[in-house]
KETOR-239481 format. One line per 2 residues: number of its first residue (from 1); their letters; for each residue x, y, z of C-alpha. Coordinates in steps of 0.5 Angstrom, whole numbers, plus 2048, in hexadecimal, padded with zeros to 3 digits. Example, Ala and Ser with C-alpha at 12.3 -4.5 7.8 and 13.67 -1.06 7.14 Angstrom:
1 = AS = 819 7F7 810; 81B 7FE 80E
//
This chain:
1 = XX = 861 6D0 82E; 85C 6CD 834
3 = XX = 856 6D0 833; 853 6D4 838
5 = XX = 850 6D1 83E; 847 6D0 83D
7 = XX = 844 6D6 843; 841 6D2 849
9 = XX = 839 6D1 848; 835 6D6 84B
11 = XX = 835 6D5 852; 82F 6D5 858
13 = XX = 82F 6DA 85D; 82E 6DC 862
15 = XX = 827 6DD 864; 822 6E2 86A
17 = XX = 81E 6E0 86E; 817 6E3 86D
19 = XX = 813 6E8 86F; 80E 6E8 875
21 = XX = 808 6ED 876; 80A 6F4 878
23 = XX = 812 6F4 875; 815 6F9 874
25 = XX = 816 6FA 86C; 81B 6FF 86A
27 = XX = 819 703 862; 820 706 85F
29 = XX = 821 709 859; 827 706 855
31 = XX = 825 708 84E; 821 70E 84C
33 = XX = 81D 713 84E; 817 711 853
35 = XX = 810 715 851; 80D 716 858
37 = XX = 806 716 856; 807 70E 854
39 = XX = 80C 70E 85A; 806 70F 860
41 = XX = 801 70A 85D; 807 704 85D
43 = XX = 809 706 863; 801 705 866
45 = XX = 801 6FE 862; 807 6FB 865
47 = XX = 804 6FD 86C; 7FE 6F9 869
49 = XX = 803 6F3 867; 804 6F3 86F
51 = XX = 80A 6F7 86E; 80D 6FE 872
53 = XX = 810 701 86C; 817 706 86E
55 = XX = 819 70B 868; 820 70C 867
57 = XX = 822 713 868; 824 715 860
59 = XX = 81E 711 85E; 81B 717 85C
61 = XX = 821 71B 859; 822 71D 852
63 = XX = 829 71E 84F; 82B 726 84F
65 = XX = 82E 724 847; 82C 71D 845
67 = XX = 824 71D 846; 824 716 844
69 = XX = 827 714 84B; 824 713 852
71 = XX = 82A 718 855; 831 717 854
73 = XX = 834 710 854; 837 710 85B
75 = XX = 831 712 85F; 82C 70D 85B
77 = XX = 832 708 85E; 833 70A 863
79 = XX = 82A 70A 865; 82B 702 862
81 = XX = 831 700 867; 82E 704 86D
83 = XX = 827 701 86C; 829 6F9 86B
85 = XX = 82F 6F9 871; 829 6FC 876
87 = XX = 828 6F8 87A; 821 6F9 87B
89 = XX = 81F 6F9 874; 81C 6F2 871
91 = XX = 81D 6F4 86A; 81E 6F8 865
93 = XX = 81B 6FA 85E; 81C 6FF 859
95 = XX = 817 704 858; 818 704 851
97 = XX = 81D 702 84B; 81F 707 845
99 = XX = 826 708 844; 82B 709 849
101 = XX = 82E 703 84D; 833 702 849
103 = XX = 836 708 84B; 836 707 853
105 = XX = 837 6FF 853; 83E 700 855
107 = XX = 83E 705 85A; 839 700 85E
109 = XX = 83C 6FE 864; 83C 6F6 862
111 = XX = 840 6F5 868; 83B 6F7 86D
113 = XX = 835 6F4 869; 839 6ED 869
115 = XX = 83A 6ED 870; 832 6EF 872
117 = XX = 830 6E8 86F; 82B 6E7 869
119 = XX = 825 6EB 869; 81F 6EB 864
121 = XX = 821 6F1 85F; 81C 6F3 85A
123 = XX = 81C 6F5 853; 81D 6F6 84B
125 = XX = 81E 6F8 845; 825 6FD 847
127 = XX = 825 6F9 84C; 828 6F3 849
129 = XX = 82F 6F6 84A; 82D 6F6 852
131 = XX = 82B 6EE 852; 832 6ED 84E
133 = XX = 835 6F1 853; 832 6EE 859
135 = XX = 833 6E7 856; 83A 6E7 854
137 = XX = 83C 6EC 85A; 838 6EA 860
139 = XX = 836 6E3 85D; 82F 6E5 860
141 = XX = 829 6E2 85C; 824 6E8 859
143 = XX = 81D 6E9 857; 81B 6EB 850
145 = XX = 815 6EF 852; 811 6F5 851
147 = XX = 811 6FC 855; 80D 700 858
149 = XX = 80F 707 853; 80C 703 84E
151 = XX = 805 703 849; 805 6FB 84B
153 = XX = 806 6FB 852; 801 701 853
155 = XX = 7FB 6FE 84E; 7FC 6F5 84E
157 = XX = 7FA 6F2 854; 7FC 6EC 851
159 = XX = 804 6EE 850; 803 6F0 858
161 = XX = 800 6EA 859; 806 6E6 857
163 = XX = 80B 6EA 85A; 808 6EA 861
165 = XX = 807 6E3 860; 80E 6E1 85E
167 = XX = 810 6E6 865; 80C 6E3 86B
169 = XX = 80B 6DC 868; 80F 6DA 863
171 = XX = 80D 6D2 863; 807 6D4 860
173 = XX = 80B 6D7 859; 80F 6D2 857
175 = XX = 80E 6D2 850; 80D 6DA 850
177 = XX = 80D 6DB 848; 809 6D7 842
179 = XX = 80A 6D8 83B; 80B 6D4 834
181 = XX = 810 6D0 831; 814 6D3 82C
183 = XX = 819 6CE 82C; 817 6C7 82E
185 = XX = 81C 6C3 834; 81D 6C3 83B
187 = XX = 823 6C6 840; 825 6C7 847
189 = XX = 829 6CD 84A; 82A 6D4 84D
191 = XX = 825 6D9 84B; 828 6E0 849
193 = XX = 828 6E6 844; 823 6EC 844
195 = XX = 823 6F1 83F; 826 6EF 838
197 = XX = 82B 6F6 837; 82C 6F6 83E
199 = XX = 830 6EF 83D; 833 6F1 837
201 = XX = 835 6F7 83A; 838 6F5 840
203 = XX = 83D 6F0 83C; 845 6F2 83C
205 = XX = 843 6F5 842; 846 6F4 849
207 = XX = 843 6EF 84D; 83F 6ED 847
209 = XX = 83C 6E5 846; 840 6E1 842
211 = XX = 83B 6DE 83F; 835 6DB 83F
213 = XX = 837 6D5 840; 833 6CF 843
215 = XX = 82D 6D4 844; 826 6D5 843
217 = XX = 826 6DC 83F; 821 6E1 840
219 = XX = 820 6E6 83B; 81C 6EC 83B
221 = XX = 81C 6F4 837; 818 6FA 835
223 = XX = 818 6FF 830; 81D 6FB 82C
225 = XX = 81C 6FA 825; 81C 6F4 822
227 = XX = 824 6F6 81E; 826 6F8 825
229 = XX = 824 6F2 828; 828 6EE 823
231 = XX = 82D 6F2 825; 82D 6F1 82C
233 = XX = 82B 6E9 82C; 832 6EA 825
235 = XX = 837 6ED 82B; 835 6E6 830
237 = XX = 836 6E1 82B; 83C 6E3 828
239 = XX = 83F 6E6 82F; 83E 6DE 831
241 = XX = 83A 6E1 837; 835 6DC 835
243 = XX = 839 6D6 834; 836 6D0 838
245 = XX = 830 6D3 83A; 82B 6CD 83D
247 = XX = 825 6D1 83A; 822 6D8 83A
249 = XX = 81B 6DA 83C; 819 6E1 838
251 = XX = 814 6E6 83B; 810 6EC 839
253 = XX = 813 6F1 833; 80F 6F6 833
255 = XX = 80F 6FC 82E; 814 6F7 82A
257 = XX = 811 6F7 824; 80B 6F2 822
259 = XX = 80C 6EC 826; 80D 6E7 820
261 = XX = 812 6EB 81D; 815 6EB 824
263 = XX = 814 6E3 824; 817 6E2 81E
265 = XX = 81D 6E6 820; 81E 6E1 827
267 = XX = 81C 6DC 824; 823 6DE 81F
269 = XX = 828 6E0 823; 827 6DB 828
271 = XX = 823 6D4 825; 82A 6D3 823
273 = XX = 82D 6D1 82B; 829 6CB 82B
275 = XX = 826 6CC 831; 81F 6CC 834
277 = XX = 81C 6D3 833; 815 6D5 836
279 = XX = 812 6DC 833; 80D 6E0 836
281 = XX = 80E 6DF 83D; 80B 6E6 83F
283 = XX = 811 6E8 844; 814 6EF 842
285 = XX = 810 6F6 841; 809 6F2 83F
287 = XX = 804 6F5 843; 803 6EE 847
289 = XX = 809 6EC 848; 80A 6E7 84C
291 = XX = 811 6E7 851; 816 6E2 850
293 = XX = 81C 6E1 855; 824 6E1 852
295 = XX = 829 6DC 854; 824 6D6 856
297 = XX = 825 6CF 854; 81F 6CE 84E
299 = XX = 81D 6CA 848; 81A 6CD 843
301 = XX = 815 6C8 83F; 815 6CB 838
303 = XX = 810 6C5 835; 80B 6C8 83A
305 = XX = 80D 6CF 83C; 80F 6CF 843
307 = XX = 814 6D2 847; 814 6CF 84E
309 = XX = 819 6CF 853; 81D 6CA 857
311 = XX = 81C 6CE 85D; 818 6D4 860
313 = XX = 81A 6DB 85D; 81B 6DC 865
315 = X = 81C 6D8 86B
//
């Protein structure tokens, strides 16, 4: 029998340009629900950031039946396809993640996004399975970021910082996220990834990523105790998703557990791939988390733990 074909290495997408002062920013709620009282006051941030915030028309819904839902699947689509194929809005972010974007993925309009050209799209946590999306459905790079639904990006200013800097002036953030070695070495690829079950989950799936292969794996959870991590990173390894990955940058994983317990399990599951790895890189649901672009070209220098890009997050 011929062995089946290696995937192809994580390719480079294509990348929005960046924002200028007074853009338009649309805010959806593709994941759970949106509390208004934390809503508002992100909203008067962005305008502070530079930008002119547009709320979806479902932000603030509620599912009748499923109370962890922002509304039903259809209308949290439908707000995402609207807001990114606008002519007027600039780009779009998420209000918050949760759980949900799984359910509305496949009813987004990909074909009228991909034909509306790369804009900056922001988010994470739940949000991964919309970064895969736009990867392998438009071929657009993302922007692994904060929200403005959130504790982060309503109390650190620096969080804000990083975001606003990697949107009006992306030259400036090149190496956007330092942290320490876990495994020694040096590589080069595609940045990818977000939150660790969201990836486990999205495989078998249509349109899934074939594999890792080639990439810069970024790695991230919360609320995961260290069993169900082991189960997560378990079902990557042995599904093959990771086979070939160049290197893998691992962020925040916060209320996981005692972190040298979650070390240990890291450095178990994936120690074994033979590959640089660099630990506590902040990315995630760390309250100060730096935001880190999807789909660009960088290296990831595990001996000084550094992430830094090829190109800028934005042209």
């Amino acid at each position: 029998m011929t062995a089946p074909a290696a995937a192809a290495p994580v390719p480079e997408l294509a990348r929005p340009a960046r924002l200028r002062p007074g853009d338009r920013i649309a805010v959806v709620a593709p994941c759970g629900p949106v509390p208004e009282d934390r809503l508002l006051p992100g909203l008067a941030l962005l305008r502070g950031l530079g930008l002119e915030p547009v709320v979806g028309p479902h932000v603030l819904d509620a599912h009748r039946a499923l109370g962890h839902l922002a509304g039903t699947d259809r209308d949290r689509a439908r707000d995402l396809s609207q807001a990114y194929t606008d002519p007027s809005v600039a780009a779009v972010i998420c209000a918050r993640g949760g759980y949900g974007a799984q359910r509305m993925v496949d009813l987004v309009d990909w074909p009228a996004i991909r034909a509306a050209g790369p804009k900056p799209f922001i988010g994470y946590s739940d949000v991964t399975a919309l970064h895969e999306a736009f990867a392998r459905r438009a071929g657009f790079a993302t922007l692994h970021g904060p929200m403005p639904a959130t504790a982060a990006f309503l109390t650190e200013a620096r969080t804000r910082e990083s975001l606003r800097a990697t949107l009006f002036a992306p030259e400036t953030v090149r190496t956007p996220a330092t942290g320490h070695t876990l495994v020694p070495g040096r590589a080069s690829g595609v940045t990818l990834g977000g939150c660790a079950s969201l990836l486990a989950a999205d495989l078998g799936t249509p349109h899934a990523r074939p594999s890792a292969r080639g990439g810069l794996l970024l790695l991230e959870d919360v609320g995961e105790e260290p069993y169900r991590l082991d189960r997560i990173l378990t079902q990557l390894l042995r599904s093959g998703w990771l086979d070939g990955v160049a290197g893998i940058a691992l962020g925040s994983w916060e209320e996981c557990g005692p972190y040298e317990e979650v070390r240990a399990l890291l450095a178990d599951r994936l120690g074994g791939l033979g590959v640089p790895v660099v630990e506590r890189m902040g990315f995630g649901h760390d309250p100060a988390a730096p935001t880190v672009p999807l789909g660009v070209p960088a290296v990831l220098d595990a001996d000084a733990g550094t992430l830094t890009l090829d190109v800028p997050a934005l042209t």
